[in-house]
N, C-alpha and C positions, 0 to 999 in steps of 0.2 A: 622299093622299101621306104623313100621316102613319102608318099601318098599313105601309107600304112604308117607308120610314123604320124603325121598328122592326122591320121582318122582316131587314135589315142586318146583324144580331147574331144571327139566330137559323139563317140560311140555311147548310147544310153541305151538301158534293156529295155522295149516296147514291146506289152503284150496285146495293146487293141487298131487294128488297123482296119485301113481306110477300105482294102476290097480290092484296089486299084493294083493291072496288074502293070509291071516295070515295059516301058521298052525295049522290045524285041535282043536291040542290041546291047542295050547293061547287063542282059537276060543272058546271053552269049558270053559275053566277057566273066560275068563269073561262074561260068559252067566252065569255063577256060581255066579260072584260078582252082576250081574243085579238081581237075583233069591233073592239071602241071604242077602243084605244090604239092613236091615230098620229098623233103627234106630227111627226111626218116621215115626206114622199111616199119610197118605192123599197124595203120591209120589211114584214114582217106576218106574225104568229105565225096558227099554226091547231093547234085539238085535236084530235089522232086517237083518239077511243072506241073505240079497239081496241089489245091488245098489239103491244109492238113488238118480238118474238121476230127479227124477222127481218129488223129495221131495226139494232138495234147488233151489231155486227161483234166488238167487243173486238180485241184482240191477242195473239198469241202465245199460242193457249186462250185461257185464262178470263180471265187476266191483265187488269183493266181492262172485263170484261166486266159488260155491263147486265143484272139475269134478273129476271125474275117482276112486270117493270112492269105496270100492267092498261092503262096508258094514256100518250103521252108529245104531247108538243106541236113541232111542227116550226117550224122558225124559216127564211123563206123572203125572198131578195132578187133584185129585178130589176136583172141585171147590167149594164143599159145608163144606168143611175141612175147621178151621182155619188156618193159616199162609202158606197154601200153596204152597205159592211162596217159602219163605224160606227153606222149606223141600226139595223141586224140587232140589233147587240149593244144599244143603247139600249133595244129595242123588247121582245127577247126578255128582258130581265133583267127590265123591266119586267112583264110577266105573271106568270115567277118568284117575284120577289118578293110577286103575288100569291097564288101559288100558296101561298107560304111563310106570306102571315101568312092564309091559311085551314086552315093546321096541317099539307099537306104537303109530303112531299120531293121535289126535284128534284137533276138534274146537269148541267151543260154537256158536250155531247159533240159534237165539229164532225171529227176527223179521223177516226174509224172507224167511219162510218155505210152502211149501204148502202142508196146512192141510189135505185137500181132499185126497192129494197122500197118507199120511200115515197111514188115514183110511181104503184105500185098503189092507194093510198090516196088521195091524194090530188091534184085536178085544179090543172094549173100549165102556165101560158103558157111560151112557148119560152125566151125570155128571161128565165126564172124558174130559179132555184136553190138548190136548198135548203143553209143555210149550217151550219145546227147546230142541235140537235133535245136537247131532256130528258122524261126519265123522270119520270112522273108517279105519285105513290102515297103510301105510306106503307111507312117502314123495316122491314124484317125483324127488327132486334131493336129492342126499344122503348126501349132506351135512346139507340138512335142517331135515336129522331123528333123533329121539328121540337118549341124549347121543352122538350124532355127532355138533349137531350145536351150534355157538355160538352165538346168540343171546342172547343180554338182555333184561331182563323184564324192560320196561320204567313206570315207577313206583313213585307216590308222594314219597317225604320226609316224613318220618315216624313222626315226631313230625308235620307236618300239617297234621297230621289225630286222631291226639292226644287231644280232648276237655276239656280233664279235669285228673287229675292224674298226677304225675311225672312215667316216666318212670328209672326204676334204670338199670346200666350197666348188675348187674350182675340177674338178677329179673326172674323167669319165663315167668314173662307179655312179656321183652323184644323177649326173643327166640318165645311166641304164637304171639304177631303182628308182628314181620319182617317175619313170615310166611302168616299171614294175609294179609300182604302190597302186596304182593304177587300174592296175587288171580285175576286170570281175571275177566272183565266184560264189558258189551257192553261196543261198543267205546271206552275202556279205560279206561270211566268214574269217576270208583273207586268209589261210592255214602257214601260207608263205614265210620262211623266214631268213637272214639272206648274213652273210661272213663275207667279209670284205679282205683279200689281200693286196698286195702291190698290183700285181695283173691279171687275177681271177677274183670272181665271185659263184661263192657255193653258195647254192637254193636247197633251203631243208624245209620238211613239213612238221609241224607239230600235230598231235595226235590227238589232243582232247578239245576237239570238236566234232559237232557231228554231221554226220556224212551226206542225209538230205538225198540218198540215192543217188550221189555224184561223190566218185571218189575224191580225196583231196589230192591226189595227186593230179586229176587230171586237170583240179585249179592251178597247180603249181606250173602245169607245162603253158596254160596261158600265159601267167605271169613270166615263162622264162621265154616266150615271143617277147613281150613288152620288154624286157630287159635288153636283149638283144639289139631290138631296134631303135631303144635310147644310146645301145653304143655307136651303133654305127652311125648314128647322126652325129657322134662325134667324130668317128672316123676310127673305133678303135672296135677294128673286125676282129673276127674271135672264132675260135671251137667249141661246140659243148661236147663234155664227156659226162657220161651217168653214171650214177653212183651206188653204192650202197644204201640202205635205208639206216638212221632216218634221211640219211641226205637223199637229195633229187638227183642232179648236176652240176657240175662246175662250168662256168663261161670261163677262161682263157686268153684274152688277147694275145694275137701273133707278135 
């Protein structure tokens, strides 16, 4: 957790790579992390060892287009599951982030995929759907690869995402949201928004955004990865429980 933890800051979405495929053994380890991470029944990442030419779609041309991945991972949920969405995103950031601290790039991409394609690839019960899939590899320019580049995350103000609660300087909450603020989601979005108590924090979505063929929830269950594992770097482990809507979940510490 804590390599995922620090892949937080180093994670940027890349959609033109270099062709170049990982070795063997990075290649293995996170077919390990798609295998072993689930934390929650109705989601499950899988890695396709094959290019995915013909899985991202882009828009408008190239505009937004994915090229020269050697390999991408599909993020896959059973619709008949409650919160679905959320799990997806819990689950797939979660690999990501593996991805990220073994030095490669990835990108979330949930509305311009074609589904057709990744059906060829891979076997999926009826009730299964693939929610959103990233590019696996390593950047095409090497200043833009994982641990080289400097980009910043363009990110709300932490207290505009704050509905209710004070946030204290020195607080656990503070270190799990500025990890949370953090989290990608289509367009930027952010839909996240976060109630602070003495020893929980509730994740609610707001509604008028638009949805980009990625639900918002299943940005929320990234961000409530990131949340998570800004607690535990404090050391202040925790449950989640899900909620009604609009809320998401509540985090808990023990």
């Amino acid at each position: 957790m804590n390599s995922w933890f620090n892949a937080i800051s180093l994670r940027h979405s890349q959609r033109k790579y270099s062709g170049e495929k990982p070795d063997e053994n990075v290649v293995n380890r996170l077919d390990t992390a798609c295998s072993s991470f689930h934390p929650f029944a109705g989601a499950r990442a899988v890695l396709v060892r094959e290019p995915g030419d013909d899985v991202f779609k882009g828009i408008v041309g190239s505009y937004f287009k994915v090229s020269d991945a050697p390999y991408y991972m599909a993020f896959i949920g059973d619709m008949t599951t409650p919160n679905v969405q959320e799990v997806a995103g819990y689950i797939g950031e979660g690999v990501i982030l593996e991805a990220t601290a073994l030095g490669l790039n990835t990108c979330w991409v949930g509305g311009f995929i074609n589904r057709d394609a990744v059906l060829k690839q891979i076997d999926m019960q009826d009730n299964e759907r693939v929610l959103a899939i990233t590019p696996i590899g390593y950047s095409k320019a090497d200043s833009d690869r994982v641990g080289l580049s400097s980009k910043n995350h363009k990110r709300k103000d932490l207290n505009k995402l704050i509905v209710n609660g004070d946030l204290e300087e020195s607080s656990w909450s503070r270190t799990a949201l500025e990890a949370a603020r953090l989290a990608p989601s289509a367009a930027n979005r952010q839909p996240w928004r976060f109630a602070i108590k003495e020893d929980s924090i509730v994740v609610s979505v707001i509604s008028k955004r638009r949805e980009f063929g990625v639900s918002r929830r299943l940005d929320c269950g990234i961000a409530m990865l990131h949340l998570e594992l800004g607690a535990l770097s404090t050391g202040a482990s925790g449950m989640w429980k899900f909620l009604e809507p609009p809320n998401v979940a509540s985090y808990r510490t023990n």
